[in-house]
SEDOVEX-323970 format. One record per residue: residue number from 1; x, y negated, z of N, C-alpha, C in turn; residue in three letters. Coordinates in steps of 0.05 Angstrom, whole numbers, plus 5000, padded with zeros to 4 digits. Atoms other than C-alpha are relative to their C-alpha. Layout:
# SEDOVEX-323970
 resi  npx  npy  npz capx capy capz  cpx  cpy  cpz resn
  NUM    X    Y    Z    X    Y    Z    X    Y    Z  ala
...
This chain:
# SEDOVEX-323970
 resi  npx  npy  npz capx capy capz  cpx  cpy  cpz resn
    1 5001 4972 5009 8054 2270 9567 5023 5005 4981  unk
    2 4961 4992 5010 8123 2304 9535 4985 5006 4974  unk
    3 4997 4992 5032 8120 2304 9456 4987 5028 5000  unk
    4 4997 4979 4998 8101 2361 9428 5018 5018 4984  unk
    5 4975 4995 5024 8158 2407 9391 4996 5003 4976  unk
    6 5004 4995 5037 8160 2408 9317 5007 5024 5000  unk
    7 4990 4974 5017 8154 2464 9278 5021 4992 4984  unk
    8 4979 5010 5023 8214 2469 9229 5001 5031 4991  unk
    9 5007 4991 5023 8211 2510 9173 5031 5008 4997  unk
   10 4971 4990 5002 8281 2541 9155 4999 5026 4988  unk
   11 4990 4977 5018 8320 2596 9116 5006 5025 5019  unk
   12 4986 4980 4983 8348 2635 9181 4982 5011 5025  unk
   13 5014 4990 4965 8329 2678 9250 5018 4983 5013  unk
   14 4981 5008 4974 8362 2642 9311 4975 4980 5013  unk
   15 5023 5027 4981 8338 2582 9363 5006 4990 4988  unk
   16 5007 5033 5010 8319 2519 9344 5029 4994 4995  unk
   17 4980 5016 5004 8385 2491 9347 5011 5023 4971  unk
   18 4986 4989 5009 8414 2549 9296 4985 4989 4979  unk
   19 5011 5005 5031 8360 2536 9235 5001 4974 4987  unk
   20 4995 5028 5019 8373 2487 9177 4968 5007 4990  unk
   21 5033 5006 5013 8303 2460 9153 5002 5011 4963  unk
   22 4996 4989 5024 8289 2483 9077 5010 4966 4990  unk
   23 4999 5026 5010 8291 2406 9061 5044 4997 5008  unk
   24 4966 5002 4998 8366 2402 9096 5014 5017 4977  unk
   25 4989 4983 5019 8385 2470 9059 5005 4982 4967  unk
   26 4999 5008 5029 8369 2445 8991 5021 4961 5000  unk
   27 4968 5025 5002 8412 2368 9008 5026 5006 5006  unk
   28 4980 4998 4993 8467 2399 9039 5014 5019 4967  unk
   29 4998 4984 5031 8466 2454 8976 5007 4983 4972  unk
   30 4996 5006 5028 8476 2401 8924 5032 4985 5003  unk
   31 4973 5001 4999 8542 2377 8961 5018 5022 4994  unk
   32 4988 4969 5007 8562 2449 8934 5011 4996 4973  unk
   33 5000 5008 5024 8557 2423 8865 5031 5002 4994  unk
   34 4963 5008 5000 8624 2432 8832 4996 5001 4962  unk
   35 5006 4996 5034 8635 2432 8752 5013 5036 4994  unk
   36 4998 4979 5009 8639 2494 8726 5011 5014 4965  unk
   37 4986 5001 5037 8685 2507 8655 4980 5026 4997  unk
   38 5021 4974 5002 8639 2561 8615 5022 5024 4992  unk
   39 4978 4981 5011 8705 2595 8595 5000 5024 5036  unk
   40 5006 4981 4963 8699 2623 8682 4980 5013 4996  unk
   41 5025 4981 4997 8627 2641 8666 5001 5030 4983  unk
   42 4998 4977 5022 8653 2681 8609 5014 5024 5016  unk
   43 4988 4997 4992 8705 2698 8646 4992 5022 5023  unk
   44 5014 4988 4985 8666 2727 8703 4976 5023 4988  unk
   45 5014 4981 5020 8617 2773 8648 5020 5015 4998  unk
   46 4986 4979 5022 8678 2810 8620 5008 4991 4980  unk
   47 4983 5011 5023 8697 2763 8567 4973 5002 4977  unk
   48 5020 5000 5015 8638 2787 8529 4969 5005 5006  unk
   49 5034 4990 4987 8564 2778 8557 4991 5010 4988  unk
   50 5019 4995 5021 8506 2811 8529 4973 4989 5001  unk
   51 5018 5023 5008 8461 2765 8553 5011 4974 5012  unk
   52 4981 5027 4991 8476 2688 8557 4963 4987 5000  unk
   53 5012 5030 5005 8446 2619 8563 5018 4973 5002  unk
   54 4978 5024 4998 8469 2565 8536 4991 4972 4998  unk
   55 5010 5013 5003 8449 2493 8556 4974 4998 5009  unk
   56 5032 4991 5001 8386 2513 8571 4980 4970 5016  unk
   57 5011 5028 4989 8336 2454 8590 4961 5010 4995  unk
   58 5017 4989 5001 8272 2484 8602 4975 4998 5030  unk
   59 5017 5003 4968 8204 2474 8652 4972 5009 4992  unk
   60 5021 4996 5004 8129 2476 8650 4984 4967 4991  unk
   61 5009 5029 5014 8089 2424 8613 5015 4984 4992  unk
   62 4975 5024 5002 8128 2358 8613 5023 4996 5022  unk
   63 4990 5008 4972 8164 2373 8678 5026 5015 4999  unk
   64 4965 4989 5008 8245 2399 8670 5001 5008 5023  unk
   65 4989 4986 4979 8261 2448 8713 5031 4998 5005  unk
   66 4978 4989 5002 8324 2467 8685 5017 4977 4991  unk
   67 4997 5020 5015 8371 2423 8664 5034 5003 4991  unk
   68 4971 4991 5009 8432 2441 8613 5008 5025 5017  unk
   69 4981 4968 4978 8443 2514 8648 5014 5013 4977  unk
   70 4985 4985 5005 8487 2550 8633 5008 5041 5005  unk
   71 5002 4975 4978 8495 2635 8645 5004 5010 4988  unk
   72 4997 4976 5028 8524 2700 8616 5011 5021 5022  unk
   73 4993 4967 4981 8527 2769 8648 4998 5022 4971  unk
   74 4973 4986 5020 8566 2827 8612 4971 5026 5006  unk
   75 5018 4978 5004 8529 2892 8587 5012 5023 5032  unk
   76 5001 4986 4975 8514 2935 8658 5009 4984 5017  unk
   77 4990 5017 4973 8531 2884 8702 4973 4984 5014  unk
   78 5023 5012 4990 8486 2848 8753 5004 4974 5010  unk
   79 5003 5020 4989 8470 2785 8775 4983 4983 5018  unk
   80 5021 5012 4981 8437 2749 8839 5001 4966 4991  unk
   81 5014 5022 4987 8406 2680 8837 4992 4995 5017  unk
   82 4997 5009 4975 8412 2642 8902 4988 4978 5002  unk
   83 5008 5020 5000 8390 2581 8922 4982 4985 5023  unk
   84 5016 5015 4987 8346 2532 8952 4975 5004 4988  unk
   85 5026 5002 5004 8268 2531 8944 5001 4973 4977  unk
   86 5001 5019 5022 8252 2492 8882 5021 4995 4979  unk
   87 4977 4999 5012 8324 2507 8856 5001 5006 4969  unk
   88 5011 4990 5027 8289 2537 8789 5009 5025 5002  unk
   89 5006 4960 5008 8308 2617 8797 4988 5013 4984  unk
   90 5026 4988 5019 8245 2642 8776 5003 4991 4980  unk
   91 5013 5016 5028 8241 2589 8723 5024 5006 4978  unk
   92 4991 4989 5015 8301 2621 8693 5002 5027 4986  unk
   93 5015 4971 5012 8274 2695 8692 4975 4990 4977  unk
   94 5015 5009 5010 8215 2655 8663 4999 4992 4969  unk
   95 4982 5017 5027 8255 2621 8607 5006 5022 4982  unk
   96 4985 4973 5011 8285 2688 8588 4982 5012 4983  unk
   97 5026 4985 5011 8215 2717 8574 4979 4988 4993  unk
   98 5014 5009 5022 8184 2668 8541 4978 4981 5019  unk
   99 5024 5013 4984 8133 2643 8596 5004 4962 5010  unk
  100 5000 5032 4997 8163 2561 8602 5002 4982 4965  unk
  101 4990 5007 5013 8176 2506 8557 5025 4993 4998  unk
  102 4966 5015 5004 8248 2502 8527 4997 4979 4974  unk
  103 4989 5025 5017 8272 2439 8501 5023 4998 4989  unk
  104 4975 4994 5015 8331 2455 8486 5023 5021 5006  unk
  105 4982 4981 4983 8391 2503 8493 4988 5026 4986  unk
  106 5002 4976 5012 8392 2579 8469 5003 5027 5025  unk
  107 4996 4972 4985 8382 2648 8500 5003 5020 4980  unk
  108 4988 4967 5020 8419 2710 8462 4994 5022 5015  unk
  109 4989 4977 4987 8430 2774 8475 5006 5031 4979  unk
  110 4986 4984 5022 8473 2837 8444 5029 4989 5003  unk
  111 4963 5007 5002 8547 2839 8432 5002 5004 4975  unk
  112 4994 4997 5019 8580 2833 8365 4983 4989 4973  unk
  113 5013 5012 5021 8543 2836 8300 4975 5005 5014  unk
  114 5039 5002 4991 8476 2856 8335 4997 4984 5021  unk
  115 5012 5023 4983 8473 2791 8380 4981 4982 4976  unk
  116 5018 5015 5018 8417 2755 8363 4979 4972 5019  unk
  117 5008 5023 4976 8386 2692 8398 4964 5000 4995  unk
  118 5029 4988 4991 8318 2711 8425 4980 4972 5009  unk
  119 5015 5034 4988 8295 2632 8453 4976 4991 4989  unk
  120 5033 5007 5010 8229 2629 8413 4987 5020 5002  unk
  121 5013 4968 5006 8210 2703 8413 4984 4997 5029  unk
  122 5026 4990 4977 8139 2712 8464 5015 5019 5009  unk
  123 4997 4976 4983 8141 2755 8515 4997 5023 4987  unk
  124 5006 4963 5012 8116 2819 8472 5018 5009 4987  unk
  125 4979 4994 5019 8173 2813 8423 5026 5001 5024  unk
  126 4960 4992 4981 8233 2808 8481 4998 5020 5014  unk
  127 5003 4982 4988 8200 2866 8514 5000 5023 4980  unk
  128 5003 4974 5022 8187 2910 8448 5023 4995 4979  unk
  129 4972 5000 5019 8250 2880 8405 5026 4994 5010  unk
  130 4978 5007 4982 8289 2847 8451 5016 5020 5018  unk
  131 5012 4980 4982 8280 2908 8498 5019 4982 5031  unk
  132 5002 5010 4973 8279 2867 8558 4983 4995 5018  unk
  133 5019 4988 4982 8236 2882 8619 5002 4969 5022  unk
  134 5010 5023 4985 8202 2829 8668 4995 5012 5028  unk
  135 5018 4974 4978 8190 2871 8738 4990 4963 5016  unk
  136 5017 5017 4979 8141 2823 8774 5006 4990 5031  unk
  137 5000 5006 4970 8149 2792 8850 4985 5031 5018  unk
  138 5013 4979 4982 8100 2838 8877 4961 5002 4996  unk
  139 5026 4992 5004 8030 2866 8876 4989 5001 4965  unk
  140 5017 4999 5036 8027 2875 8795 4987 5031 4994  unk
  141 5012 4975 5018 8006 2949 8797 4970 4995 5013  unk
  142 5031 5000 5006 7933 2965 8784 4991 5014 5018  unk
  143 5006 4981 4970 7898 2989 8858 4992 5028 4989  unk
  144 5013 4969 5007 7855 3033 8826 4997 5019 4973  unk
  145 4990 4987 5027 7884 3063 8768 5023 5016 5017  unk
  146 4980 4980 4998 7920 3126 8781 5039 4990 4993  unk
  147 4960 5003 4992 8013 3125 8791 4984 5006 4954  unk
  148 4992 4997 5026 8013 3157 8714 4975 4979 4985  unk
  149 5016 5016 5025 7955 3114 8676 5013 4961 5010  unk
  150 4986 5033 5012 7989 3046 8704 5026 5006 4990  unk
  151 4975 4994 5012 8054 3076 8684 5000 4994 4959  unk
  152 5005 5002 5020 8022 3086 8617 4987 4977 4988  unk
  153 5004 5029 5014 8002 3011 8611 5024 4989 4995  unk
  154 4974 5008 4997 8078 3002 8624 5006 5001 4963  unk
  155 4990 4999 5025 8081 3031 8548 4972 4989 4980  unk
  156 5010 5009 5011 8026 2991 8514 5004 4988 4972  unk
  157 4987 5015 5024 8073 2960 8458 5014 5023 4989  unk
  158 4999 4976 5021 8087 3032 8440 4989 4999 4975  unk
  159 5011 4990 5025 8070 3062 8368 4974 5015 5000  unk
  160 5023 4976 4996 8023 3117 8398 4998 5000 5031  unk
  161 5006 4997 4969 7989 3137 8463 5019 5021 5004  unk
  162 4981 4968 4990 8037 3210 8457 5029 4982 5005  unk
  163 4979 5001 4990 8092 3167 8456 5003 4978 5033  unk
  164 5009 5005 4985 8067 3121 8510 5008 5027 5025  unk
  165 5004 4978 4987 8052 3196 8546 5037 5004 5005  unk
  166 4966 4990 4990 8131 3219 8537 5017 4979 5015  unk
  167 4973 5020 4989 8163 3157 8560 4988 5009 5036  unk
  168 4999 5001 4987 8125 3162 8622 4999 5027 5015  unk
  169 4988 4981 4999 8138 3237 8622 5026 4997 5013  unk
  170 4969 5001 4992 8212 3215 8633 5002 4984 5021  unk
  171 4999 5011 4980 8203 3171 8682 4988 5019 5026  unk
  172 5008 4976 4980 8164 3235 8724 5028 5012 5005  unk
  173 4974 4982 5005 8228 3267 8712 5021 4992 5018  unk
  174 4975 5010 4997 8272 3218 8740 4992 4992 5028  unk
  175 5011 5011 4976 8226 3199 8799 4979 5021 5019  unk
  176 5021 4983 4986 8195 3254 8844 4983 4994 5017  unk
  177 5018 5015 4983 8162 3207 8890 4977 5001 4982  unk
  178 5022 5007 5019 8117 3188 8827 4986 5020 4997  unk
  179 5005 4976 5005 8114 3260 8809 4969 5004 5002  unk
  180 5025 4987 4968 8080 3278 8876 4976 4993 4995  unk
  181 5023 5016 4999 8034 3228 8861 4980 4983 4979  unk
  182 5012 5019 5021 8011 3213 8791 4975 5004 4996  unk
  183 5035 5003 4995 7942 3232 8803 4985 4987 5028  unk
  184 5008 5015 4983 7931 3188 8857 4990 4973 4992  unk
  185 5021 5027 5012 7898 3118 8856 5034 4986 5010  unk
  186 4967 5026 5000 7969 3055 8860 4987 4998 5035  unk
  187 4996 5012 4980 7931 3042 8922 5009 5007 5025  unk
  188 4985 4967 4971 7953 3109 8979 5022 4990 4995  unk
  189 4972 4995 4992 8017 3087 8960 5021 4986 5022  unk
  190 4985 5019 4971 8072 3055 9014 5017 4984 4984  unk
  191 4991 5015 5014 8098 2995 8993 5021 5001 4989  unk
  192 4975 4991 5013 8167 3024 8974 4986 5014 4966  unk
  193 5005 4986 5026 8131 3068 8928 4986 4985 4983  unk
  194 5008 5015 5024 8092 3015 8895 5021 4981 4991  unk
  195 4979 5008 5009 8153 2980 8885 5014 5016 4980  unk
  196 4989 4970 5013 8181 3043 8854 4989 5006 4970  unk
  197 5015 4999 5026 8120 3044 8810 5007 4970 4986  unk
  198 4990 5032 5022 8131 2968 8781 5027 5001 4989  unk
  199 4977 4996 5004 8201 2987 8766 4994 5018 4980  unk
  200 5004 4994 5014 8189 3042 8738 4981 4999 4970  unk
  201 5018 5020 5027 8130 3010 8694 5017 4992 4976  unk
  202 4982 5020 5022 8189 2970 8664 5016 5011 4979  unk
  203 4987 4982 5011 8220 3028 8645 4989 5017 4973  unk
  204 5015 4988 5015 8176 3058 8606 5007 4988 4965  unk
  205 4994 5011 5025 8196 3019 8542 5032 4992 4987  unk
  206 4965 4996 5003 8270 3038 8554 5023 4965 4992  unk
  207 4990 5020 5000 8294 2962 8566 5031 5004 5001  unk
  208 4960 4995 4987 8376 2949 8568 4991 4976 5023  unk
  209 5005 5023 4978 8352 2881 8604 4984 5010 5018  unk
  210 5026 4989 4977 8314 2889 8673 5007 4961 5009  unk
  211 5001 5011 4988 8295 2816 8702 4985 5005 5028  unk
  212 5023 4987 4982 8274 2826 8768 4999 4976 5027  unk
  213 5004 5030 4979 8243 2770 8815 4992 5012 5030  unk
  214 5001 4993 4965 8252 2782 8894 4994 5026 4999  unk
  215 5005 4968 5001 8258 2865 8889 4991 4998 5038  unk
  216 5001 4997 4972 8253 2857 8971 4974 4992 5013  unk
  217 5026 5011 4987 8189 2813 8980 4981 5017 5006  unk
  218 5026 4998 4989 8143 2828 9032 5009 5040 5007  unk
  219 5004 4962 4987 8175 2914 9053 5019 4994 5023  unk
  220 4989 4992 4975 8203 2940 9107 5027 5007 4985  unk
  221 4958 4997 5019 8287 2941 9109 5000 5030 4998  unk
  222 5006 4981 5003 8276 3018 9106 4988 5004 4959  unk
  223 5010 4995 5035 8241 3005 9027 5027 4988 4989  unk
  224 4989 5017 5018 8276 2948 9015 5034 5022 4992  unk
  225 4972 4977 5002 8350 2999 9020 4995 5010 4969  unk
  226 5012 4984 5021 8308 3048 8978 5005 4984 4973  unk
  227 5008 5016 5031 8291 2989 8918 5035 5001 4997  unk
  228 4981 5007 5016 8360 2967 8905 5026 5031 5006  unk
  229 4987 4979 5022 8393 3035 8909 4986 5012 4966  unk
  230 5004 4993 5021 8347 3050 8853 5009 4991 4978  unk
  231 4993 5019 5020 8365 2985 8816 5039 5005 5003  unk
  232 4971 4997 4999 8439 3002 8829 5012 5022 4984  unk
  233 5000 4973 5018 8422 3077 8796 5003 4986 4970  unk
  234 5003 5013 5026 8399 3037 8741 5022 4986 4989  unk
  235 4972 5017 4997 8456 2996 8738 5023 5022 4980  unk
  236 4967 4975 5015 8518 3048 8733 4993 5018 4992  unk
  237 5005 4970 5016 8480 3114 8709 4992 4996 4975  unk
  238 5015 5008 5030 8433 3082 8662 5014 4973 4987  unk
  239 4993 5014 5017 8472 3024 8641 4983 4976 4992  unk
  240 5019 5025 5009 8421 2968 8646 5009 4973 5021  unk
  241 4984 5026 4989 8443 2898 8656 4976 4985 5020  unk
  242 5021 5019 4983 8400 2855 8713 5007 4981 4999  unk
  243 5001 5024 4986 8392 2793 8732 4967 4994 5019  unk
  244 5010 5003 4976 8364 2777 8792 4994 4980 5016  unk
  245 5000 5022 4982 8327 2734 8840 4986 5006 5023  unk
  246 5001 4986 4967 8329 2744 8913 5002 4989 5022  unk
  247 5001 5014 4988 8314 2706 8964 5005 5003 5029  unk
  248 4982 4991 4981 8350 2745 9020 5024 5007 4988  unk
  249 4972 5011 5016 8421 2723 8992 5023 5023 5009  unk
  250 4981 4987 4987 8461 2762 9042 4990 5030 4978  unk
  251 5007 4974 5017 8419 2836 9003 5010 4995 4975  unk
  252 4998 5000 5029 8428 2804 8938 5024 5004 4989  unk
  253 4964 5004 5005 8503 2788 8934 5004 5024 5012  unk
  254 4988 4969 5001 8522 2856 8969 4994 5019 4983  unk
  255 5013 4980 5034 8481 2886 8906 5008 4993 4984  unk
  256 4994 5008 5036 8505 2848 8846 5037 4995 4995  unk
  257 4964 5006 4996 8572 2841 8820 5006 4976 4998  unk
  258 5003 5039 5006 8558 2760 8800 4984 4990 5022  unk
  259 5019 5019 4990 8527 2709 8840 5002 4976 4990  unk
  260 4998 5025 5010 8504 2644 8819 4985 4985 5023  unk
  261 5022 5025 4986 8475 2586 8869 4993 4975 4979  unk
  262 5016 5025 5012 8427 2542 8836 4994 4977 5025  unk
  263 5012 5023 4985 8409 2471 8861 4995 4997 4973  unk
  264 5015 5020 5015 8366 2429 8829 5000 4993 4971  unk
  265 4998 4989 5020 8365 2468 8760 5030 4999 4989  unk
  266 4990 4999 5023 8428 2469 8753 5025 5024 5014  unk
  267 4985 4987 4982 8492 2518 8768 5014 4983 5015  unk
  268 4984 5020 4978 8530 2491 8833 5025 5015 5001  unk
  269 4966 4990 4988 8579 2554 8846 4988 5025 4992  unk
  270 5005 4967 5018 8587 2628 8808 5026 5008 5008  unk
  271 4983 4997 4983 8624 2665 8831 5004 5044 4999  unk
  272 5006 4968 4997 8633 2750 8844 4981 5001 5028  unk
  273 5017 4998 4983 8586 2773 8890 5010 4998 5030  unk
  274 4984 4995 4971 8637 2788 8951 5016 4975 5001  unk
  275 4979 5026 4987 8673 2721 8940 4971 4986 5001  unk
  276 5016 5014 4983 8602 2685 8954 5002 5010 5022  unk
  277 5005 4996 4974 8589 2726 9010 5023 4992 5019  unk
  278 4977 5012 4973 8656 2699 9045 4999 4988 4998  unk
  279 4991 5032 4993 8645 2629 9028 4987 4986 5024  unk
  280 5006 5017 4986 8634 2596 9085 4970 4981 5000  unk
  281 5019 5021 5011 8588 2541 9054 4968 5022 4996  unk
  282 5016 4983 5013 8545 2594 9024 4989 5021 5024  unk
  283 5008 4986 4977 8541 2636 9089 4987 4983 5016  unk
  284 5012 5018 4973 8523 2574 9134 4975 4989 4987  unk
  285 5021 5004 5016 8468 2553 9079 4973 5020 4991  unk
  286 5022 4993 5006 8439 2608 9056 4995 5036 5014  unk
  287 4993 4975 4991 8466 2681 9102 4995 4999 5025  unk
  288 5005 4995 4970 8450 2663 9168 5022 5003 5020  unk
  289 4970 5009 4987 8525 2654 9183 5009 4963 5006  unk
């Protein structure tokens, strides 16, 4: 009786013969590895980031994710994180906002005299002093709580419920989808628009930072368009710096003006967004080229 075929697990669409296994991706990915001077990373910010990391060595429990990272993106500028599965991404949105343990290494943010290094500050203080925003993977709004009352959990670390009320006043303002619909329950909505709402959630507390983990997971390419022109509004109108992790590489890099590929916590290759997308290496690994 003839074998039967393996499944294999992979990053890409094509036949069998076209997909690299996630296990290949991530060995072939660390032959990527190159050293990286931090004077390029700077270099690649603008000369002056407004948020960095420096060194960073950071995981959960006793287990190192990260190890000595390095990172700095410039006020309004964006950044994709790439990679392999297990590469640590997340665990550097994670780091940022307080949710791992760091062992060592520093996270700032600010230019000039008002930089200030944020690396011990909880999550409530980088969101209410820091003003840096966390937008979730997916499914964080509340089913059955009305578009405007989860909006208004968005401002919880407010002073008052009125000001709570006006922030997400301004966000009606800015979003007529929401508008339409702030007396509805989170759950009528289409997955674009609950995406729309977790975004705007973040907003609500007028962040300069936006972290935002896989804006794409789990919609239709019809939303997904939608999400990152909004995050692109945000970007050049409003002036808010991202960083980003996105695990359709080819969307990410045509959205950000940085890319970084992680392996195995650490940076391998940074780069501008349009010189990843032509590298070769980086297309046959992680673009489906």
């Amino acid at each position: 009786m003839a074998d039967a075929p393996q499944r294999t697990v992979g990053y890409h669409i094509g036949s069998v013969d076209t997909v690299i296994s996630v296990d290949d991706v991530a060995r072939q990915a660390e032959e990527l590895r190159d050293e990286i001077p931090e004077e390029r990373l700077l270099e690649l910010a603008g000369g002056e980031p407004f948020l960095s990391i420096r060194d960073l060595r950071a995981g959960y429990g006793n287990m190192e994710i990260l190890h000595d990272l390095t990172l700095h993106v410039g006020r309004a500028q964006s950044l994709c994180l790439i990679g392999p599965n297990g590469a640590g991404k997340s665990t550097v949105l994670h780091s940022i906002y307080g949710f791992t343990n760091i062992k060592a290494g520093e996270i700032s943010v600010g230019v000039g005299a008002s930089r200030r290094n944020i690396t011990r500050l909880g999550p409530e203080s980088k969101l209410k002093n820091a003003r840096i925003a966390y937008i979730l993977q997916d499914k964080s709004v509340f089913p059955d709580m009305t578009v405007e009352e989860n909006l208004l959990m968005g401002g919880y670390l407010l002073n008052s419920h009125a000001a709570a009320r006006a922030a997400a006043e301004r966000v009606f303002a800015k979003y007529d989808r929401l508008a339409a619909r702030r007396n509805h329950p989170a759950r009528v909505l289409s997955g674009g628009e609950r995406r729309l709402l977790e975004i705007s959630r973040a907003l609500v507390m007028e962040p300069d930072v936006l972290l935002v983990d896989e804006p794409s997971i789990g919609l239709e390419p019809r939303f997904i368009d939608m999400v990152f022109e909004i995050l692109r509004d945000l970007q050049q109108r409003d002036g808010k710096t991202i960083l980003m992790v996105e695990q359709n590489a080819k969307k990410g890099l045509e959205f950000a003006d940085l890319g970084y590929v992680l392996v195995s916590g650490q940076v391998a290759l940074a780069g501008k967004g349009d010189e990843l997308l032509q590298n070769p290496e980086v297309a046959r690994l992680f673009l489906g080229g």
